[in-house]
NUMI-416809 format. One record per residue (C-alpha): x, y, z; residue number from 1. Coordinates in steps of 0.1 Angstrom, whole numbers, plus 5000, padded with zeros to 4 digits. Layout:
<atom xx="X" yy="Y" zz="Z" i="NUM"/>
...
//
This chain:
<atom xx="4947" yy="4994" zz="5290" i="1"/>
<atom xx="4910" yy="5011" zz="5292" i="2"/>
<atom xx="4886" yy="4995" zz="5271" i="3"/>
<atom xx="4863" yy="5027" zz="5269" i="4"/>
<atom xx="4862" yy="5040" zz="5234" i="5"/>
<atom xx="4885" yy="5070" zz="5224" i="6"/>
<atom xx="4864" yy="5101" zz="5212" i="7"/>
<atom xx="4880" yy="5100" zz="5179" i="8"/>
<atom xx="4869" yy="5137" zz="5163" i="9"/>
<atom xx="4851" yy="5127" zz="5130" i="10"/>
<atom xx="4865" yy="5162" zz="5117" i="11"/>
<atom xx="4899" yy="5153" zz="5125" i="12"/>
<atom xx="4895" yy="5117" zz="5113" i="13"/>
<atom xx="4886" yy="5129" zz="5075" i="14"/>
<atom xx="4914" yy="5158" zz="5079" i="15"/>
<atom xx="4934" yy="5133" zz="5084" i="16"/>
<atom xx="4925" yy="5110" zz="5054" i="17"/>
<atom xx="4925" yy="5142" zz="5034" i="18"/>
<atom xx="4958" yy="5150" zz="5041" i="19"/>
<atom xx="4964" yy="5106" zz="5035" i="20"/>
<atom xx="4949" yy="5109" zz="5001" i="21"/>
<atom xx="4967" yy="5140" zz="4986" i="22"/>
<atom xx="5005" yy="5127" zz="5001" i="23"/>
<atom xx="4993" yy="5094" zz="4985" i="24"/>
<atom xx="4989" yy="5112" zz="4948" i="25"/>
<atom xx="5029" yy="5113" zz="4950" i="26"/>
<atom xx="5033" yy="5077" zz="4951" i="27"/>
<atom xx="5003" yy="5071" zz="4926" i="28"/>
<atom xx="5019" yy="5089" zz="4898" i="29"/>
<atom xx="5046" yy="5064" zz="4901" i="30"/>
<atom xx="5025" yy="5044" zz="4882" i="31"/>
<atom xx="5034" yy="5065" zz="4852" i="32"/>
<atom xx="5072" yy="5062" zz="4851" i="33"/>
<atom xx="5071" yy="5028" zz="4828" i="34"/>
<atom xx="5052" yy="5057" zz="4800" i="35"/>
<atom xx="5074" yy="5088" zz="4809" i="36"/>
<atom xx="5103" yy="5068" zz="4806" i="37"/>
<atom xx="5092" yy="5047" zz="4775" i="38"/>
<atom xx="5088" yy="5079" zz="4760" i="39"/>
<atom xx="5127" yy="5092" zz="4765" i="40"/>
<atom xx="5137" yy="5058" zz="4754" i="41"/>
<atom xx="5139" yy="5035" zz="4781" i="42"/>
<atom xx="5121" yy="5004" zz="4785" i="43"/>
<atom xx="5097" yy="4987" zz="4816" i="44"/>
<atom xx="5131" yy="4973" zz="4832" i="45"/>
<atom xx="5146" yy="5008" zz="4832" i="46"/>
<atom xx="5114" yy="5016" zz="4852" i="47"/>
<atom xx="5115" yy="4988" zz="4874" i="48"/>
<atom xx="5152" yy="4999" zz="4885" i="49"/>
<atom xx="5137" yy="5035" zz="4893" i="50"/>
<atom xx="5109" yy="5026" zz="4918" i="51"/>
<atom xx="5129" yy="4995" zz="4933" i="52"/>
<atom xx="5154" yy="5024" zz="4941" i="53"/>
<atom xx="5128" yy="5030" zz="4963" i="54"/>
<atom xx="5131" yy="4993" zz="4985" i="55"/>
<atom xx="5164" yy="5006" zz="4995" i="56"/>
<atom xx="5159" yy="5039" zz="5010" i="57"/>
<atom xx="5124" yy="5024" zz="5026" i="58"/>
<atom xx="5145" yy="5006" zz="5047" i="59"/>
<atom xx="5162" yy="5036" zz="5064" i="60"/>
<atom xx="5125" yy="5054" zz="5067" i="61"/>
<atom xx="5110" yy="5023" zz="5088" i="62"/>
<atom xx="5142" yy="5024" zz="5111" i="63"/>
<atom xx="5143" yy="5058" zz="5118" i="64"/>
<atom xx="5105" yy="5064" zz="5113" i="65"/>
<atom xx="5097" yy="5048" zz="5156" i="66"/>
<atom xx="5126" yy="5075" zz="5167" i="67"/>
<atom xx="5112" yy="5100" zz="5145" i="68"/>
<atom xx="5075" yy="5100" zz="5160" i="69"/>
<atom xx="5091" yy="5097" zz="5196" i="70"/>
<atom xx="5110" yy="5127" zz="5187" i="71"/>
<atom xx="5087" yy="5149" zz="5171" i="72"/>
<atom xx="5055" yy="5135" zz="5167" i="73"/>
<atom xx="5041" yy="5112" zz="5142" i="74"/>
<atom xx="5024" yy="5134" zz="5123" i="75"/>
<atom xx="5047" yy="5161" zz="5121" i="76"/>
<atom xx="5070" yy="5133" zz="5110" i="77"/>
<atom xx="5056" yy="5131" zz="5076" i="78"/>
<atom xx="5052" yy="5163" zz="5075" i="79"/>
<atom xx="5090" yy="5164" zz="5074" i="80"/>
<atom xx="5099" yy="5137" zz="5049" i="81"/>
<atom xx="5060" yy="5145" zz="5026" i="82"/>
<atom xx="5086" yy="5175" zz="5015" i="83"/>
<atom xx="5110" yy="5147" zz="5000" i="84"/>
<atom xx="5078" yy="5134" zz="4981" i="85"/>
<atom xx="5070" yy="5169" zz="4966" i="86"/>
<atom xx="5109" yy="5171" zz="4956" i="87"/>
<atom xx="5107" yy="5133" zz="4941" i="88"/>
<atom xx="5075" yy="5140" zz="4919" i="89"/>
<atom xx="5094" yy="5175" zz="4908" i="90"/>
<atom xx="5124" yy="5153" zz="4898" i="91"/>
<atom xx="5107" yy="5126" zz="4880" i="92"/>
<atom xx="5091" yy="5153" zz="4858" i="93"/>
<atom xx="5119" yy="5180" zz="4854" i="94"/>
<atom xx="5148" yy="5154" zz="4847" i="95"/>
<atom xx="5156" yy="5149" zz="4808" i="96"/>
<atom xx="5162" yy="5111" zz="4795" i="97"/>
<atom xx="5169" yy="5083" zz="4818" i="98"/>
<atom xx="5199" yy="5082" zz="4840" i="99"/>
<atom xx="5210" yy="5077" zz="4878" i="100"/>
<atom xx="5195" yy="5111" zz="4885" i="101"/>
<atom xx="5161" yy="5091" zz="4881" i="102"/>
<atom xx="5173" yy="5067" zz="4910" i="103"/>
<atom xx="5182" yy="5094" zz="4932" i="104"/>
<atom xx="5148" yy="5109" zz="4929" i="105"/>
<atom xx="5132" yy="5069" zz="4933" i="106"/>
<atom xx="5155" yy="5071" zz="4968" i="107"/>
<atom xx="5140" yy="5100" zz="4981" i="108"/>
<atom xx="5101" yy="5089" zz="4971" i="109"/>
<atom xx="5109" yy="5060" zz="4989" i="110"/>
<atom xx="5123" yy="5079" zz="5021" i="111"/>
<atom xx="5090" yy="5099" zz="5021" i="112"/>
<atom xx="5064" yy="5073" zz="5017" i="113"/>
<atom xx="5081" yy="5053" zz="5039" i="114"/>
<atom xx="5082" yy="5068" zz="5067" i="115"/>
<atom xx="5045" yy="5087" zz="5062" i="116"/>
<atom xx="5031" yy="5044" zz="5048" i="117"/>
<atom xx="5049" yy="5032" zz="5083" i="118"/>
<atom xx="5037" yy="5065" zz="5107" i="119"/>
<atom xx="4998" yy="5065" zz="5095" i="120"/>
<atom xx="4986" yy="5033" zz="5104" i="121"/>
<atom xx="5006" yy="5037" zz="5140" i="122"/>
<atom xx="4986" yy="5072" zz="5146" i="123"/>
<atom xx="4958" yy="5050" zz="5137" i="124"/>
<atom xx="4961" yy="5022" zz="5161" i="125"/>
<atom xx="4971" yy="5049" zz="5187" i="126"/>
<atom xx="4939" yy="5069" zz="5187" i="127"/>
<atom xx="4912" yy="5038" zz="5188" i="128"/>
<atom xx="4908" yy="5007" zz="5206" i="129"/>
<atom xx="4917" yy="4973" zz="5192" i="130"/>
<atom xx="4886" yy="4965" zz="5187" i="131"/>
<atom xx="4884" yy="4995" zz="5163" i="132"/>
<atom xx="4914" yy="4990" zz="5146" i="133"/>
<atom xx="4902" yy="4970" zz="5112" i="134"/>
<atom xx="4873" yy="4996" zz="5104" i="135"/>
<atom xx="4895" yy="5029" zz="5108" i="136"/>
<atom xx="4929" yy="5009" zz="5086" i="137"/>
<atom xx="4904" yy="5001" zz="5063" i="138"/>
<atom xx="4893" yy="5041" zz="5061" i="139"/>
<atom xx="4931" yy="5050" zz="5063" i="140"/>
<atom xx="4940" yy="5029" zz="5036" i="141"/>
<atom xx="4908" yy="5031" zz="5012" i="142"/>
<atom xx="4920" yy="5074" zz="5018" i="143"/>
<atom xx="4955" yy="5060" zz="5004" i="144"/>
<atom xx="4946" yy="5038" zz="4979" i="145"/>
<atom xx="4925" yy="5063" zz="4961" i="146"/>
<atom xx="4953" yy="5088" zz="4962" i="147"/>
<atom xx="4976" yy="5062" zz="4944" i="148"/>
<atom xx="4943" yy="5053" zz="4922" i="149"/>
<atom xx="4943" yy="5087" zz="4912" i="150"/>
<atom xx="4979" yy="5092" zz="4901" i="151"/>
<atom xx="4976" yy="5077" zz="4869" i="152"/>
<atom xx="4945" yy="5090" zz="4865" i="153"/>
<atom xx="4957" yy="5125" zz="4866" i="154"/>
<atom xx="4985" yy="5114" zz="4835" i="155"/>
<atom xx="4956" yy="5102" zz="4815" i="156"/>
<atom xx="4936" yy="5133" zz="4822" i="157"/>
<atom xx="4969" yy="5152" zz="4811" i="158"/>
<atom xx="4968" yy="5129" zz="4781" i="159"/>
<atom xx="4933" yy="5140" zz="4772" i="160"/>
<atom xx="4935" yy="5174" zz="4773" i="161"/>
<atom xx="4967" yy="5178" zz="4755" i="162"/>
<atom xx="4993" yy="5182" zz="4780" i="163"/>
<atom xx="5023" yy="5158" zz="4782" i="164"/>
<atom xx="5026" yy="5130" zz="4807" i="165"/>
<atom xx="5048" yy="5153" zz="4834" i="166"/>
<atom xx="5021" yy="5171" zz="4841" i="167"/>
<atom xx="5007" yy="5148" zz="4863" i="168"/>
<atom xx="5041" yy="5149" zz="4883" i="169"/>
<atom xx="5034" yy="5183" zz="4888" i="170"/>
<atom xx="5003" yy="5183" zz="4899" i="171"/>
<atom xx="5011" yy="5153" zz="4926" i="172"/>
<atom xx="5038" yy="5176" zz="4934" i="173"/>
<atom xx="5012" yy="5199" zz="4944" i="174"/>
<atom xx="4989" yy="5182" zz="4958" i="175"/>
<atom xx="5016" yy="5163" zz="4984" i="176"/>
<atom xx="5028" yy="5198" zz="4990" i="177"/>
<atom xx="4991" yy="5206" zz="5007" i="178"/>
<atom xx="4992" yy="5169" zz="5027" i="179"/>
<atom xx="5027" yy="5182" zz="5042" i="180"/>
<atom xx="5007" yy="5213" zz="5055" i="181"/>
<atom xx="4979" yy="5196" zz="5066" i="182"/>
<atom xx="4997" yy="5169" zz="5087" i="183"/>
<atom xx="5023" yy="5196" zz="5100" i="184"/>
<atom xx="4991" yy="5212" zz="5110" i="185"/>
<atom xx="4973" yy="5185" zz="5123" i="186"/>
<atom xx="5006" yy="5176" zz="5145" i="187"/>
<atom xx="4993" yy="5197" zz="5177" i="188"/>
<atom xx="4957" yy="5186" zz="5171" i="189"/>
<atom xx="4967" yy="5151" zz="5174" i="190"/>
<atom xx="4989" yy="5151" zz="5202" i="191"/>
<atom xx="4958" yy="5166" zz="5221" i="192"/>
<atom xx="4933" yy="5134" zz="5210" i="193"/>
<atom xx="4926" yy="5109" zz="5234" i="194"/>
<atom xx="4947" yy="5073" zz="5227" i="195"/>
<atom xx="4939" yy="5042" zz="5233" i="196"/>
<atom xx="4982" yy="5030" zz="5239" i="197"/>
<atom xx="5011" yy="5049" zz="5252" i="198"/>
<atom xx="5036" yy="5029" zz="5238" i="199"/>
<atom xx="5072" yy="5032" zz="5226" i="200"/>
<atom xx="5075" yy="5029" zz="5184" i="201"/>
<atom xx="5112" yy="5018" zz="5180" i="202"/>
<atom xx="5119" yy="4991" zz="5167" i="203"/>
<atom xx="5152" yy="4967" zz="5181" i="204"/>
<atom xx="5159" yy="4932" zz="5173" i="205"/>
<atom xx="5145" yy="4921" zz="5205" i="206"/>
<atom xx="5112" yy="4937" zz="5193" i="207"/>
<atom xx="5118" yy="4923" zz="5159" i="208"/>
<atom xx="5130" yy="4888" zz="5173" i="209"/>
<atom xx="5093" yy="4887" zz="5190" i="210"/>
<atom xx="5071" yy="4899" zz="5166" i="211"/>
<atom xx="5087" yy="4873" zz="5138" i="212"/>
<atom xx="5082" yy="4845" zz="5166" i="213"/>
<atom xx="5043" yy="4855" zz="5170" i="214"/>
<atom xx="5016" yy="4843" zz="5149" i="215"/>
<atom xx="5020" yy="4880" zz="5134" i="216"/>
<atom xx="5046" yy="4868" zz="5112" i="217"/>
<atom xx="5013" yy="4855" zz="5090" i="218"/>
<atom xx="5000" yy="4888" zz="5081" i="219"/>
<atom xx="5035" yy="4905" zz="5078" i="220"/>
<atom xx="5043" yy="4876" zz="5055" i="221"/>
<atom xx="5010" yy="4882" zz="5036" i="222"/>
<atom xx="5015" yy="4916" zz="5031" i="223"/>
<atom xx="5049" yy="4914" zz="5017" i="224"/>
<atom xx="5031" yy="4887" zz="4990" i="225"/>
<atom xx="5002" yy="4911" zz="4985" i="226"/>
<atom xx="5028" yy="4939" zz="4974" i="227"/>
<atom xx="5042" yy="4921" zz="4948" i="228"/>
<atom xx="5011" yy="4914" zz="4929" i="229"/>
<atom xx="4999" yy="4950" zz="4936" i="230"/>
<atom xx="5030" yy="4964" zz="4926" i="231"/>
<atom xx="5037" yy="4944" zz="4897" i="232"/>
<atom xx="5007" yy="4947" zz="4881" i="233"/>
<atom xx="5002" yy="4984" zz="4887" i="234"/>
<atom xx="5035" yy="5000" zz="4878" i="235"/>
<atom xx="5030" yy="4981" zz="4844" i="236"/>
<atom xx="4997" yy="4988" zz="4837" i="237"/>
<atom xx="5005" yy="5013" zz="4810" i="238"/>
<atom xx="5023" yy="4985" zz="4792" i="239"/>
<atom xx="4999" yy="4954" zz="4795" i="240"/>
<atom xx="4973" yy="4979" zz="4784" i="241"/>
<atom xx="4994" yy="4990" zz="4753" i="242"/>
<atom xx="4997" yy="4953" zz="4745" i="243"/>
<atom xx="4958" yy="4947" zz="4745" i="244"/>
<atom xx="4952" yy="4978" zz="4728" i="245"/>
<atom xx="4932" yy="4990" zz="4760" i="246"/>
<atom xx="4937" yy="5021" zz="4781" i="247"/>
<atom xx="4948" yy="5023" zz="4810" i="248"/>
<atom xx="4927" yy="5043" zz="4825" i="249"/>
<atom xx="4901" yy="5014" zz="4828" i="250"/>
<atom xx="4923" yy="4997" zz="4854" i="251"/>
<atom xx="4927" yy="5025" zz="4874" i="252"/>
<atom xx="4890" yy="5038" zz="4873" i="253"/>
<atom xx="4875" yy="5000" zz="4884" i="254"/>
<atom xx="4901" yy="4996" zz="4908" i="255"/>
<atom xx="4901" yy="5029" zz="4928" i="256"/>
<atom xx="4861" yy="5028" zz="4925" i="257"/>
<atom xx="4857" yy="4992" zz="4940" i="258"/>
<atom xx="4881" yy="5000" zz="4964" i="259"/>
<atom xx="4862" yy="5029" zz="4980" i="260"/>
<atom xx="4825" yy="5013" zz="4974" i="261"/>
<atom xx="4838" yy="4980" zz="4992" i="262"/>
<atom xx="4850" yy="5001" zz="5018" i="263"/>
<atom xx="4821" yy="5019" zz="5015" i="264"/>
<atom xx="4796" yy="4995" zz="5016" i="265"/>
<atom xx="4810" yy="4958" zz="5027" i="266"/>
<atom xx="4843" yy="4970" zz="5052" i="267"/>
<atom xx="4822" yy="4971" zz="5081" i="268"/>
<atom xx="4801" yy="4942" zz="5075" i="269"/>
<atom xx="4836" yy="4922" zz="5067" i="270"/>
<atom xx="4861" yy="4934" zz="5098" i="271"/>
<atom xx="4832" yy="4921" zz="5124" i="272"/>
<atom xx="4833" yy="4887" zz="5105" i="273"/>
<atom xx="4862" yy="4860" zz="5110" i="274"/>
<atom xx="4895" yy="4875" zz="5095" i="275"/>
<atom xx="4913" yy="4843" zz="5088" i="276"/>
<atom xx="4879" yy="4831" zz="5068" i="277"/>
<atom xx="4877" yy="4865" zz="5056" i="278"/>
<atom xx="4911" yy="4870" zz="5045" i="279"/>
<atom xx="4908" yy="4833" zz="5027" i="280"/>
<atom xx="4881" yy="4843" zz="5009" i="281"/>
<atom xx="4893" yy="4882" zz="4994" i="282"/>
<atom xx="4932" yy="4865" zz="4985" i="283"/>
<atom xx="4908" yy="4837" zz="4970" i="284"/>
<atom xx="4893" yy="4869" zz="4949" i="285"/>
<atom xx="4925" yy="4883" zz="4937" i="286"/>
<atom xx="4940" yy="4855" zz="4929" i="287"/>
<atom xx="4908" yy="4852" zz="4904" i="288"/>
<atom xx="4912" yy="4886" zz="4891" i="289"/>
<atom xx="4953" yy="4881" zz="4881" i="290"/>
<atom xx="4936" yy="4844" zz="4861" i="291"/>
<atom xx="4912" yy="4875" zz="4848" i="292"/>
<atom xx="4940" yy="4892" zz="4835" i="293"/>
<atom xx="4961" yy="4864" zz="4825" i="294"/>
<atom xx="4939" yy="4847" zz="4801" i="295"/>
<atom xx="4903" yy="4864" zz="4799" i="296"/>
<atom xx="4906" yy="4898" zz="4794" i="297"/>
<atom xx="4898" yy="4909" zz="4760" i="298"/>
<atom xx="4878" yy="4937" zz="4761" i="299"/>
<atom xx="4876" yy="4975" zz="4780" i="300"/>
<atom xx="4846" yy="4952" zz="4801" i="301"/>
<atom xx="4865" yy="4923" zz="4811" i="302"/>
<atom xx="4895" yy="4948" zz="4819" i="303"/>
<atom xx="4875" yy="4967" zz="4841" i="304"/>
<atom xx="4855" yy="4937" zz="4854" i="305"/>
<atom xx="4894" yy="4923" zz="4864" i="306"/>
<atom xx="4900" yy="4956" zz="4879" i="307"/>
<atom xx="4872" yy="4958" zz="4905" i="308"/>
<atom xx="4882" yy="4923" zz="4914" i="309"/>
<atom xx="4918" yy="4935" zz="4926" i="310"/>
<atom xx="4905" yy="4962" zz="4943" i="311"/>
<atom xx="4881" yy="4940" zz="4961" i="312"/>
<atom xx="4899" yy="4915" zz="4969" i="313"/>
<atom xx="4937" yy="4937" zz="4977" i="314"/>
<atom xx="4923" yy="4964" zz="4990" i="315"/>
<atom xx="4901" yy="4942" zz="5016" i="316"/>
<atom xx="4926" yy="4922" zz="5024" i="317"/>
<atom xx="4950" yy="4945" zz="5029" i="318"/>
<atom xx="4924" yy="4958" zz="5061" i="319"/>
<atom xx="4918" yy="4928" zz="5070" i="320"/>
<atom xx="4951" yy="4913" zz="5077" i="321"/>
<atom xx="4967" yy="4951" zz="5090" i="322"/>
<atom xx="4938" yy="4944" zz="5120" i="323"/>
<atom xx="4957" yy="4910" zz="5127" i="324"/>
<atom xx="4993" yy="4923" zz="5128" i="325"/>
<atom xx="4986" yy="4945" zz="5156" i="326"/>
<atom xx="4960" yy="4927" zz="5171" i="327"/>
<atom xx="4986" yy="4891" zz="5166" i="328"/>
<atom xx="5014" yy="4911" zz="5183" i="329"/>
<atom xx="5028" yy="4906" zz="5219" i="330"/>
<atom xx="5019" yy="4930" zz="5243" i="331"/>
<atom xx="5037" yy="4963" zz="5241" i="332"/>
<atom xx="5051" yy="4953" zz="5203" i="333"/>
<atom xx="5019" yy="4968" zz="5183" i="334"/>
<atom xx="5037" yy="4995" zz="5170" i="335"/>
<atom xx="5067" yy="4974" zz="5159" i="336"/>
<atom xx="5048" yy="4948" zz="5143" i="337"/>
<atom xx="5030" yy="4979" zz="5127" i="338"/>
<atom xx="5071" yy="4991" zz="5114" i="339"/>
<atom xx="5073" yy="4952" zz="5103" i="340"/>
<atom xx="5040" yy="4950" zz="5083" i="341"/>
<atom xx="5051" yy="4984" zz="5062" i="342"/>
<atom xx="5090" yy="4969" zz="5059" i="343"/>
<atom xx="5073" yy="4943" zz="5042" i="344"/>
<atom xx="5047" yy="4953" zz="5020" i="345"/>
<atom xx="5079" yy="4981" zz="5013" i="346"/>
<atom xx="5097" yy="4951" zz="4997" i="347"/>
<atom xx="5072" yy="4935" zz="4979" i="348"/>
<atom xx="5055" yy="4969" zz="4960" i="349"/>
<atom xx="5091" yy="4986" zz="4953" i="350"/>
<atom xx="5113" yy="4953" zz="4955" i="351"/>
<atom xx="5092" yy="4931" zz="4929" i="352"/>
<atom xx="5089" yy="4958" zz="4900" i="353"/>
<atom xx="5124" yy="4951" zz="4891" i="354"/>
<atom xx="5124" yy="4918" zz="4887" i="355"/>
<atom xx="5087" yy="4922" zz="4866" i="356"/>
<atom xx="5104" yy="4950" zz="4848" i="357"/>
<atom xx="5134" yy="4921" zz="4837" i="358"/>
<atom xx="5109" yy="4897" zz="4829" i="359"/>
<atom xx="5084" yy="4920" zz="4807" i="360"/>
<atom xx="5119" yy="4922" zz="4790" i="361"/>
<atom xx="5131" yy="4896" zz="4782" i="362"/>
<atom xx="5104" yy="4865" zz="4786" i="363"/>
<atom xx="5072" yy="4893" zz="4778" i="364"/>
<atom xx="5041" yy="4899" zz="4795" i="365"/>
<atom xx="5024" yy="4867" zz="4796" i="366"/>
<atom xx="5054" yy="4852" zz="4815" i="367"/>
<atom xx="5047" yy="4883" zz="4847" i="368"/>
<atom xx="5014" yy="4870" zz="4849" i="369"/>
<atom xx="5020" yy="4842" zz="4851" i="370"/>
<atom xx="5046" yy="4848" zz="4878" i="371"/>
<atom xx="5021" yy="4870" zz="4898" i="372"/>
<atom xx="4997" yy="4846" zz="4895" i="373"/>
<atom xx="5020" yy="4822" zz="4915" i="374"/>
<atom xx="5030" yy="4848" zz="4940" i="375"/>
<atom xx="4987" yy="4850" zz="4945" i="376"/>
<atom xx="4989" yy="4813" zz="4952" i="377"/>
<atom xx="5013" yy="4810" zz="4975" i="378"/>
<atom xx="4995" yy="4839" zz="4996" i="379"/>
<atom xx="4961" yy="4822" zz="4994" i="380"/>
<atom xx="4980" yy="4787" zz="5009" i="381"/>
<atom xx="4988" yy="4809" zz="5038" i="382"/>
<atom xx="4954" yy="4816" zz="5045" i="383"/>
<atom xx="4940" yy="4781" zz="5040" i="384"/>
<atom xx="4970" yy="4768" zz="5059" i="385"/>
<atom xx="4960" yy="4790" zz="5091" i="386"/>
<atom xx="4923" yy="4777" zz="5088" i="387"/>
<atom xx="4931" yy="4743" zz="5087" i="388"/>
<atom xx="4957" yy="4748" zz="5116" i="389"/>
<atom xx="4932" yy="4767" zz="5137" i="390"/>
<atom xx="4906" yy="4736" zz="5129" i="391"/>
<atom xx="4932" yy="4708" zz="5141" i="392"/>
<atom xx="4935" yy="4727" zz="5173" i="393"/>
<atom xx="4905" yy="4734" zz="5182" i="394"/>
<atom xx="4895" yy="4697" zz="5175" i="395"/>
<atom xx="4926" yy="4687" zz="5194" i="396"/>
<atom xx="4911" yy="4708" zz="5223" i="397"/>
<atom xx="4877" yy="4694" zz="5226" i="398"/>
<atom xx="4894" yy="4658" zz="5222" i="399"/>
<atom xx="4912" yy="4664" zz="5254" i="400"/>
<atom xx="4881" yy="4685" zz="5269" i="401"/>
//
């Protein structure tokens, strides 16, 4: 493989985000199903059932997504399937009451941001070196994160101005309906951009069986972990707010605004430092911030404050540990460990909400933190267990040096 650097367009880099940010809107306003559906009287596990509809469905998009790109092209891939995202976010707000109608809708969100949260990161690592690979994720994702940010934010703007909460559906209806034409256009322009691989993104159980045997099975593991916290905490926000007599909207403001000002302002310096000390250090962070929310926040302040922390901390890590999944991989099995990393994360954002959903329930909030909290532990233990694992063996190695 060359290691001259691709000529990546800086105009068709942020078209590309663009188009990131408005399909991500879609998935953001998901965050606002626990209030719609509160409101037609349903209750946080009724919510929970609806975007864990979306685990299952995620599971066909990552299969078929590698025969989808081969076929047509990544890009014009979730092109094709951002349509099922417009028709989801139409659904969500057009559908009276609570009923299986609602999971049919959670299927096809998850069918659409599956394959376009499996496809972007693999267009990514396609166009740059590996080199590269942590400082444009981090871009893709910080483009994605504030579109999911924004989703709620767009409910409480709605909320504000007099409107009720669908309207934010609609308008991430529209918005995702703009992505799909920008990545359908953006399909030719891509395929014309220089790439750093050439290689296959199907995935088989011979791929699998090698990727899970690498030491990218860390950072797929990670991810999956990461998901959980980030999806139990934000597709209940509206309800641990409501319980602290806070608004919501705090949450999402510090979180989407220290997401893009770390990446802003810190990404670069932190993907050119050690990524298992790095990673460490940022799940150390958000493990802090889910304490913050556990037993310290009391005020619109300290909500925020908690907040930036998560946003910090996730949104770095997320970066971070994407670099070493595809970077970790065997030769030729980037792209497959790429499918693997957004299978998981898939199970722990959509899988985890129904079980929160069951415990908000039936055992209250307190008890979800509490349960996050140990999920934030366990991912932390990774990361100090990889340190001190990399230390033995390097001490073993100078021993026999």
């Amino acid at each position: 493989m060359s290691t001259a650097t691709p000529q990546v367009s800086g105009k068709l880099f942020g078209l590309f985000c663009l188009a990131s940010y408005l399909l991500s809107l879609s998935y953001g306003s998901t965050f606002l199903l626990s209030l719609l559906i509160g409101s037609r009287g349903g209750n946080e596990h009724d919510a929970g059932s609806v975007i864990s509809a979306a685990m299952l469905s995620t599971f066909a998009a990552v299969i078929a997504s590698g025969h989808l790109s081969d076929w047509l092209g990544a890009a014009r891939s979730i092109a094709l399937f951002g349509v099922l995202l417009v028709v989801a976010s139409l659904g969500f707000a057009l559908t009276p009451g609570f009923g299986h109608l609602l999971l049919f809708f959670g299927l096809l969100l998850g069918l659409g941001w599956g394959v376009f949260y499996t496809l972007g990161p693999i267009i990514v690592a396609n166009l740059v070196t590996p080199a590269q690979r942590a400082k444009y994720f981090a871009l893709l994702s910080g483009s994605m994160m504030t579109g999911i940010g924004s989703g709620p934010l767009l409910g409480r703007a709605a909320s504000a101005l007099g409107f009720p909460v669908t309207a934010a559906f609609y308008l991430a209806a529209l918005a995702s309906l703009i992505g799909v034409l920008l990545f359908w256009r953006l399909g030719s322009q891509l395929s014309k951009a220089p790439s750093s691989t050439a290689v296959a993104a199907r995935i088989s159980w011979r791929s699998t069986a090698r990727v899970l045997s690498s030491r990218a099975v860390f950072p797929i593991i990670m991810v999956g972990l990461g998901g959980c916290v980030f999806g139990g905490l934000s597709s209940f926000q509206t309800s641990y707010a409501s319980s602290r007599s806070l608004d919501y909207s705090l949450f999402f403001f510090g979180f989407m605004g220290a997401a893009i000002s770390s990446r802003l302002l810190i990404a670069g310096f932190v993907v050119k430092r050690d990524p298992f000390r790095a990673s460490c250090l940022l799940s150390a962070l958000m493990m802090g911030s889910i304490a913050m929310f556990a037993f310290v926040v009391d005020s619109g302040l300290s909500y925020v404050l908690a907040a930036m922390m998560l946003g910090v901390g996730y949104g770095l890590t997320y970066s971070v540990i994407n670099g070493l999944a595809a970077n970790e991989a065997p030769n030729g099995t980037t792209s497959q460990a790429l499918l693997l990393f957004s299978l998981s994360y898939f199970i722990g954002v959509f899988g985890f909400p129904l079980l929160a959903g069951k415990i908000i329930v039936e055992q209250g909030m307190t008890t979800l933190l509490l349960t996050v909290l140990a999920v934030a532990l366990l991912n932390w233990l990774i990361t100090l267990g990889r340190l001190v694992w990399r230390r033995v063996v390097n001490v073993e190695t100078l021993q026999q040096a």
